[in-house]
C-alpha positions in Angstrom: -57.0 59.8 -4.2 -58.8 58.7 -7.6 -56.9 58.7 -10.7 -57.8 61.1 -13.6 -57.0 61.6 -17.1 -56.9 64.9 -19.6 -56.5 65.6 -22.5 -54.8 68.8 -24.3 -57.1 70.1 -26.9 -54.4 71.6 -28.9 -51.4 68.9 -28.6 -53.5 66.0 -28.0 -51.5 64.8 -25.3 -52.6 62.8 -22.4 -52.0 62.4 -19.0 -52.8 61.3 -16.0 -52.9 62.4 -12.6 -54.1 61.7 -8.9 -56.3 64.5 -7.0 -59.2 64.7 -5.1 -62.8 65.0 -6.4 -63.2 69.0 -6.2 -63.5 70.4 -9.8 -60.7 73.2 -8.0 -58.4 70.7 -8.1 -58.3 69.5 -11.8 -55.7 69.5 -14.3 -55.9 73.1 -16.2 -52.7 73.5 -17.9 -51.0 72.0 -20.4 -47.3 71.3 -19.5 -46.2 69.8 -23.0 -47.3 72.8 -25.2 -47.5 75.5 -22.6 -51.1 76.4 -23.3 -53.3 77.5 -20.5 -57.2 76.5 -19.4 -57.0 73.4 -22.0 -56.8 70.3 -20.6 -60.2 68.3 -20.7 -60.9 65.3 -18.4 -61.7 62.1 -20.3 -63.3 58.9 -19.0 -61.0 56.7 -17.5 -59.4 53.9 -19.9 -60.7 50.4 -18.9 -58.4 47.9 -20.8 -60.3 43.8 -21.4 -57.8 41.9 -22.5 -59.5 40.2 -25.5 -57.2 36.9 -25.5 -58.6 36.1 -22.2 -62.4 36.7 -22.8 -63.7 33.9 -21.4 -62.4 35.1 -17.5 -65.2 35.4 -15.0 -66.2 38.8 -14.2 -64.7 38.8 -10.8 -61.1 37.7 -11.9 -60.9 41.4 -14.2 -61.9 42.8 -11.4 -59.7 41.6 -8.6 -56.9 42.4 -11.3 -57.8 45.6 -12.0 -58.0 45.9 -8.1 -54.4 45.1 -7.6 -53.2 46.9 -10.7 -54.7 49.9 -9.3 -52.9 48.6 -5.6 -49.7 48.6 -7.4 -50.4 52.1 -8.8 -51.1 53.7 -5.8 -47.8 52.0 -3.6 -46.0 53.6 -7.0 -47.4 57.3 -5.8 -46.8 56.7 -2.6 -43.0 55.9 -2.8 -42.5 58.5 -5.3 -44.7 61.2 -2.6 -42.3 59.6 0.4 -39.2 60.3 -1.6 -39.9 63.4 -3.1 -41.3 64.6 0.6 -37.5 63.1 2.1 -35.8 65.3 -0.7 -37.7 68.6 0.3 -37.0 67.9 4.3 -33.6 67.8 4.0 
């Protein structure tokens, strides 16, 4: 599942979240500040680390490749474990 992130218009906070591409499935609700029908989806943060700028193209990608990798085996554990606690 892709990886999205909102934004509160009131609070300002952000967060991010894993869901499938349907607009039904978006974030709508803020958790921090209660407030309902707020939470804005903005572009997804692409980070360049500037003391390595002279890296070929292809090496910030096959980084952001396994960052994204280690994200996603992160959300699976935590899925797998909180699935194990609700079976039992």
């Amino acid at each position: 599942m892709p990886r999205y992130f909102y934004k509160c218009k009131y609070c300002e906070v952000e967060v991010d979240t894993y869901h499938g591409m349907s607009e039904e499935e978006r974030l709508k609700d803020c958790e921090y500040c209660n407030s309902v029908n707020c939470m804005i989806r903005i572009p997804t943060k692409f980070l360049i680390d500037k003391k390595n700028a002279d890296n070929r193209v292809g090496d910030v990608v096959r980084r952001a490749i396994r960052d994204f990798a280690e994200d996603l085996e992160k959300e699976k554990q935590n899925l797998k474990s909180e699935f194990n606690e609700t079976s039992n």
